[in-house]
ROZAFI-691788 format. One record per residue (C-alpha): residue number from 1; x negated, z, y negated. Coordinates in steps of 0.05 Angstrom, whole numbers, plus 5000, padded with zeros to 4 digits. Layout:
N
R     n      X      Z      Y
R   NUM      X      Z      Y
...
This chain:
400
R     n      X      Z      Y
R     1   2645   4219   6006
R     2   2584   4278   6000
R     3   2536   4351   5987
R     4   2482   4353   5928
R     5   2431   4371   5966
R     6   2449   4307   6008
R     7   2484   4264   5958
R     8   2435   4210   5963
R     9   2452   4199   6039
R    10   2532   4225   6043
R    11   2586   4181   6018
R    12   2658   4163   6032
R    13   2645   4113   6057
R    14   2602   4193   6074
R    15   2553   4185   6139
R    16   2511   4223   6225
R    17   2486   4205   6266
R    18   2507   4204   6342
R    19   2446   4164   6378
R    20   2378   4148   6371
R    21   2348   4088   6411
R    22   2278   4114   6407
R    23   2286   4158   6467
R    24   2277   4218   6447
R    25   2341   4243   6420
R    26   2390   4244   6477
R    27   2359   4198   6523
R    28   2290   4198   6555
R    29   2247   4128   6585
R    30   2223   4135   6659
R    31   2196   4091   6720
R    32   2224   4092   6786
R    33   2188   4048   6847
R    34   2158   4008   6783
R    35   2225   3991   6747
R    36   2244   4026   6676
R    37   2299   4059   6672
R    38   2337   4105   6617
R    39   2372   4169   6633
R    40   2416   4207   6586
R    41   2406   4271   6582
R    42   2483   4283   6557
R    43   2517   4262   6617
R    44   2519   4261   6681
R    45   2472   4201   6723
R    46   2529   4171   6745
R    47   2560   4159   6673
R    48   2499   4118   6652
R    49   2444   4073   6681
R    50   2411   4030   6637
R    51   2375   3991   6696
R    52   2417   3931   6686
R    53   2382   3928   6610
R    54   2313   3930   6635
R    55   2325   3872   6680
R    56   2355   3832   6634
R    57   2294   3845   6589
R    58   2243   3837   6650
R    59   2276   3769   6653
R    60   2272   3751   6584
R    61   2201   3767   6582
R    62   2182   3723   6658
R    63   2226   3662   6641
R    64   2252   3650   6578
R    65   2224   3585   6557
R    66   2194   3612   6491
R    67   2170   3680   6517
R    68   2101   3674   6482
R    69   2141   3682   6413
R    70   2191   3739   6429
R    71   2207   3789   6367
R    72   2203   3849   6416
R    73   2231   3895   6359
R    74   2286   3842   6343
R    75   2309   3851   6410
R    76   2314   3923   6404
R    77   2350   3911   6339
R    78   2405   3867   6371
R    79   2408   3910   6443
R    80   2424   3969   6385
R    81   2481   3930   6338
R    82   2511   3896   6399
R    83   2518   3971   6428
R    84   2548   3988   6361
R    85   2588   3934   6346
R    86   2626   3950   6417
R    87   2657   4009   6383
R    88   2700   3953   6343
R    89   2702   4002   6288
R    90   2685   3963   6217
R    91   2648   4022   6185
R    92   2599   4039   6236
R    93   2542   3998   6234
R    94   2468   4002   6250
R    95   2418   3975   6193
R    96   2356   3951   6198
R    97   2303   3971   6153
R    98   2323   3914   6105
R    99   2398   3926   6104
R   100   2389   4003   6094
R   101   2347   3986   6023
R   102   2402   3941   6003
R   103   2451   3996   6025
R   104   2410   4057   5978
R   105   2401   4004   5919
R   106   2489   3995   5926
R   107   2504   4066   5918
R   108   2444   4071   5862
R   109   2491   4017   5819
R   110   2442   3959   5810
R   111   2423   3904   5854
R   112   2414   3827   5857
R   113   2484   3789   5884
R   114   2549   3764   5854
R   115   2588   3818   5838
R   116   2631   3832   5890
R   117   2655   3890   5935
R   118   2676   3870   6010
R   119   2716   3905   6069
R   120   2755   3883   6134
R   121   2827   3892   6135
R   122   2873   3869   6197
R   123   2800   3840   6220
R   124   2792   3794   6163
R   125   2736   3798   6112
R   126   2766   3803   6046
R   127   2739   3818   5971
R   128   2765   3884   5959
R   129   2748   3888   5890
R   130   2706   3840   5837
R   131   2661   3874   5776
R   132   2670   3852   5713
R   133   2626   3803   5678
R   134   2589   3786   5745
R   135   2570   3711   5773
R   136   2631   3727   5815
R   137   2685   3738   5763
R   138   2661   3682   5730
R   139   2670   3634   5800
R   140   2738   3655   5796
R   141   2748   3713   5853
R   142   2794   3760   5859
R   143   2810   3820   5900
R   144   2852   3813   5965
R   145   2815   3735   5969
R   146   2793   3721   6042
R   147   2722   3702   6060
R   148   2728   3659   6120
R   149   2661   3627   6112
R   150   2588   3650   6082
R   151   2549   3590   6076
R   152   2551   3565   6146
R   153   2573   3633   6174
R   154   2638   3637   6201
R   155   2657   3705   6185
R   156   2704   3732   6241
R   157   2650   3768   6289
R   158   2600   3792   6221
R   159   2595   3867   6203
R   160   2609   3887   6120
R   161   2535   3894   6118
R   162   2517   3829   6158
R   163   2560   3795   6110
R   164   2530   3835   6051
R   165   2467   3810   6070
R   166   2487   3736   6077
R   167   2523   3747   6004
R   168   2469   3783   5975
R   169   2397   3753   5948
R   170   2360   3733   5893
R   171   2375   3728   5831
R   172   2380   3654   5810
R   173   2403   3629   5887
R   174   2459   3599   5914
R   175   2510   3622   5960
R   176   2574   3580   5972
R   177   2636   3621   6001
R   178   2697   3594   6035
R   179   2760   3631   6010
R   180   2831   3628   6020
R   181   2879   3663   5974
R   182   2953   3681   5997
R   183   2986   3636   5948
R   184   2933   3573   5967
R   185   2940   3509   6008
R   186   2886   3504   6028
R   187   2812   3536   6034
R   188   2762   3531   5983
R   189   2701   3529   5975
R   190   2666   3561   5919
R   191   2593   3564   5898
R   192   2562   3627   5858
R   193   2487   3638   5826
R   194   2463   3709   5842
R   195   2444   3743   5797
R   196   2418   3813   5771
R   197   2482   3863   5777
R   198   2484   3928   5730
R   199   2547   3962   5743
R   200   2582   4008   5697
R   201   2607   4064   5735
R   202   2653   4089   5667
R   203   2685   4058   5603
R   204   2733   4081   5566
R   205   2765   4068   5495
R   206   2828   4094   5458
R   207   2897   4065   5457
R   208   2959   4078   5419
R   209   2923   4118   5368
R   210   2918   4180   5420
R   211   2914   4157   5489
R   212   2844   4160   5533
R   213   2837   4098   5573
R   214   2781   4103   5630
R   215   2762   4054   5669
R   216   2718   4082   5742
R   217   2689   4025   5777
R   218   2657   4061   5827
R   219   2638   4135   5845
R   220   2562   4115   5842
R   221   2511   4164   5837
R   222   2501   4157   5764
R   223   2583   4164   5755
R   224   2576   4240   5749
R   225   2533   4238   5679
R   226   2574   4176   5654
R   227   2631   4215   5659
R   228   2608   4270   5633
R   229   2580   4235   5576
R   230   2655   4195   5575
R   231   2694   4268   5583
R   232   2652   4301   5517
R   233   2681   4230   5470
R   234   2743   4244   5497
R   235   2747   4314   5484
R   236   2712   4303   5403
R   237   2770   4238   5392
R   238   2837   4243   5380
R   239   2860   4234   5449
R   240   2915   4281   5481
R   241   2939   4237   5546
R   242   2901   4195   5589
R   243   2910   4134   5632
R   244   2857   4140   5692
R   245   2849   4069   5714
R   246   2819   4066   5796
R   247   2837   3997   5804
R   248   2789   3950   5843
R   249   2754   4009   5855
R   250   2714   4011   5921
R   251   2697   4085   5926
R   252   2625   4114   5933
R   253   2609   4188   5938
R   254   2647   4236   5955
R   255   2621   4299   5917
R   256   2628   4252   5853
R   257   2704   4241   5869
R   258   2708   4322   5877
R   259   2666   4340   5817
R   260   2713   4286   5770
R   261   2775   4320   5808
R   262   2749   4387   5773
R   263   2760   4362   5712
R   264   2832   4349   5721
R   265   2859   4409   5766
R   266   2852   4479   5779
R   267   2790   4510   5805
R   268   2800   4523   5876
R   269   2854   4469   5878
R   270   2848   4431   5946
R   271   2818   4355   5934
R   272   2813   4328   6003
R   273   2811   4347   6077
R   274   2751   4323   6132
R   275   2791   4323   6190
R   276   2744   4318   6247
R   277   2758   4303   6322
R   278   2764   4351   6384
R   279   2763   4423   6364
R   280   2712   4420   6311
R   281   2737   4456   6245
R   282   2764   4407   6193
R   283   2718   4419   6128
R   284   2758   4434   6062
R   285   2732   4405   5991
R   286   2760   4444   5934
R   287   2757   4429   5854
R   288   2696   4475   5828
R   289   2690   4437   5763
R   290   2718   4461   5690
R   291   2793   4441   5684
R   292   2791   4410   5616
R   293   2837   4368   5630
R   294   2887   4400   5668
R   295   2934   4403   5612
R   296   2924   4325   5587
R   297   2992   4288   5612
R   298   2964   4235   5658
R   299   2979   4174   5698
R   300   2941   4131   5749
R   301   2935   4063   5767
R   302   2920   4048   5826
R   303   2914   3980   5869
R   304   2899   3948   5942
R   305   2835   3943   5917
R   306   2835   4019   5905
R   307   2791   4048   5970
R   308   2752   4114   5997
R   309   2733   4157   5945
R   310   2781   4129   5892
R   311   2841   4143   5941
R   312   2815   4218   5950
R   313   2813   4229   5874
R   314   2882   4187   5857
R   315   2919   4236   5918
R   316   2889   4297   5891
R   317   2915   4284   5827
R   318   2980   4261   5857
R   319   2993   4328   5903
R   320   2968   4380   5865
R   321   2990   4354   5794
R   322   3055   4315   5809
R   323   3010   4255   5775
R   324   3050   4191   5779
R   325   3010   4131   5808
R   326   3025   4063   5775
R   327   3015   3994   5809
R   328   3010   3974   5877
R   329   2993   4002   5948
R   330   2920   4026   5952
R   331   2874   4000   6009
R   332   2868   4052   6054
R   333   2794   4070   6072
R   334   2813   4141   6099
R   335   2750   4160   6152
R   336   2689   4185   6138
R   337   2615   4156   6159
R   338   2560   4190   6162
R   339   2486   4163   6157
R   340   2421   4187   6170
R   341   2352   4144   6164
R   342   2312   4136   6233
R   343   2235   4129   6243
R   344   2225   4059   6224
R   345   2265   4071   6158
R   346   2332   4037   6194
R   347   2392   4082   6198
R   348   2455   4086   6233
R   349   2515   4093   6196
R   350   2571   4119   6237
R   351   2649   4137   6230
R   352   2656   4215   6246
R   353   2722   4232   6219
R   354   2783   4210   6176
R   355   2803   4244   6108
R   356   2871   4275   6095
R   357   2895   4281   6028
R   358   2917   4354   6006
R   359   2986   4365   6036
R   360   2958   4333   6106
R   361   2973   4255   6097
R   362   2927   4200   6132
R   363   2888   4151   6088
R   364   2863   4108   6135
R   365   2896   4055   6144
R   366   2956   4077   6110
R   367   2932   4075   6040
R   368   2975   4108   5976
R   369   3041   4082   5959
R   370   3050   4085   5881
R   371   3108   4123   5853
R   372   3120   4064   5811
R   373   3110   3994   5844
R   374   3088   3945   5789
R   375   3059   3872   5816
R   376   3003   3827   5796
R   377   3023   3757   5793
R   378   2988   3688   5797
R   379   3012   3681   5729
R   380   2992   3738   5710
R   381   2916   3734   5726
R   382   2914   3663   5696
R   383   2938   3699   5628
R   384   2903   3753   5628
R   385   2965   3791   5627
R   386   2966   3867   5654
R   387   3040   3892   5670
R   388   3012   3960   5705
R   389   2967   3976   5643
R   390   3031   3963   5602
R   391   3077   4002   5644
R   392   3021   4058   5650
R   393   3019   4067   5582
R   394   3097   4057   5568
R   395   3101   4115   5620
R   396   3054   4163   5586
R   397   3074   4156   5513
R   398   3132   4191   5543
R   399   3110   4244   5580
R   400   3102   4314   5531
């Protein structure tokens, strides 16, 4: 979640950086008696001596069997994700120069894949939420499925993005994935062909003669003209309440989640609060935008599928409005990354602080909890049956 100057690099799953292995930005490279060593220039010598990585390397380089074909920077690459990965935190990550152009064409809303959106929860890689009319609603998945398997890749000890990568390719490949859903036997395997993946940040259409349906997928960087495109219709058709469906929706950038929220509360209304760590002054986001529809009765569904930036804008709406959220408990992708591209065109992408919706709650981990609980079931999803839509809109016809 993110500034416009900045939008392209901030998102809510929003993102700075902390350490740069190329020496020069914290730690410096020096030779003592012949040997390399690192000292950081943050702490104390004591604190840190990166001797022990030299001679690992030194012995890498003198013995290991295959030393005439060593991928130098490949090494640096690991040394950097293991170091990262130690944090056991999902969202901070390092990306190599490949991984951070798949990351940018995400956020831009088109890339080559199946269709899905993935996260860990309780340490298990799960699909958070599946885009419509993709190779991967097609296959069959469904949000909340586990992914125990990529190909031949166990998935227990990947990163989202190394399993992003492993899911992602080109368009007309295979990639088979193992999944196990709650209400299954068994595993199963399931085999998807990539393909070439447009999404649609926005839709919306009228129901019941005057109510506004819209659909957000995602708060991608294109979401801000679709909905201001969708916001226009709206405002020229007969609509006079609105259903704002976040469902299976992933998140994305933050200032898009505040700019929508302008549309639906006061100016100056508090969206969401960056609560950093230590003493550092927690950062305030506030609606700006033109509060057309602040007087539109509402309702919001919401799911465990709903994550980051749609969270922010669904508890916004909730505090400040008294909007009642419809469905089921959201997924809880509360903190806040920060990224910044390094010299080589990787980047480090690194959790810096958790959000807090406007009266002080925690996201992370915690998630909404809807003011009215309505359930999926397996039933349900094999009929293409939608109880929260129909309660949403049951709830709004009467609300004056």
């Amino acid at each position: 979640m993110w500034d416009n100057k900045n939008r392209k690099f901030i998102l809510i799953i929003v993102i700075g950086i902390v350490f740069l292995i190329t020496f020069n930005l914290g730690f410096s490279l020096g030779e003592t008696n012949g040997e390399k060593k690192i000292v950081c220039k943050t702490c104390s010598p004591e604190d840190v001596d990166f001797s022990l990585f030299w001679e690992v390397w030194n012995k890498i380089e003198k013995e290991f069997i295959n030393g005439d074909a060593l991928k130098k920077q490949e090494m640096i690459y690991g040394a950097i994700s293991g170091m990262v990965k130690s944090l056991d935190d999902p969202y901070t990550v390092f990306l190599k120069p490949e991984d951070n152009k798949k990351f940018l064409e995400d956020v831009s809303g088109s890339f080559e894949g199946i269709g899905i959106e993935i996260g860990i929860k309780k340490k298990q890689l799960q699909v958070i939420s599946v885009l419509e009319g993709t190779p991967a609603e097609k296959a069959g998945l469904r949000s909340g499925d586990k992914i125990i398997k990529i190909n031949d890749n166990l998935t227990s000890d990947l990163t989202i993005d190394e399993a992003v990568s492993l899911i992602r390719g080109k368009k007309g490949t295979e990639v088979s994935l193992s999944i196990f859903r709650d209400d299954w036997d068994s595993i199963k395997e399931i085999k998807i062909i990539r393909d070439r993946i447009n999404i649609p940040s926005i839709k919306w259409e009228l129901k019941e003669g005057d109510i506004a349906y819209i659909k957000i997928n995602q708060f991608s960087a294109k979401s801000d003209y679709d909905f201001l495109k969708t916001a226009i219709e709206i405002l020229n058709s007969p609509a006079k309440k609105i259903i704002l469906d976040l469902r299976n929706n992933p998140g994305g950038y933050l200032e898009v989640a505040v700019d929508m929220a302008g549309w639906f509360l006061k100016k100056g209304d508090t969206v969401v609060i960056e609560d950093f760590k230590n003493d550092k002054e927690d950062v305030v986001y506030k609606a700006k935008g033109n509060s057309k529809f602040l007087n539109y009765p509402i309702v919001v569904l919401i799911n465990n599928s709903s994550a980051s930036a749609a969270e922010i804008l669904a508890a916004a709406l909730q505090e400040n409005r008294n909007i009642k959220l419809i469905g089921e408990k959201s997924f809880g992708k509360g903190s806040v990354q920060k990224i910044e591209e390094l010299s080589d065109k990787s980047a480090l992408k690194i959790t810096v602080a958790n959000w807090l919706t406007p009266k002080g709650k925690v996201i992370s981990k915690e998630g909404l909890t809807p003011d009215i609980k309505v359930e999926m079931t397996e039933e349900d999803y094999q009929n293409k049956r939608d109880p929260q839509l129909d309660k949403a809109i049951e709830i709004i016809k009467n609300i004056m």
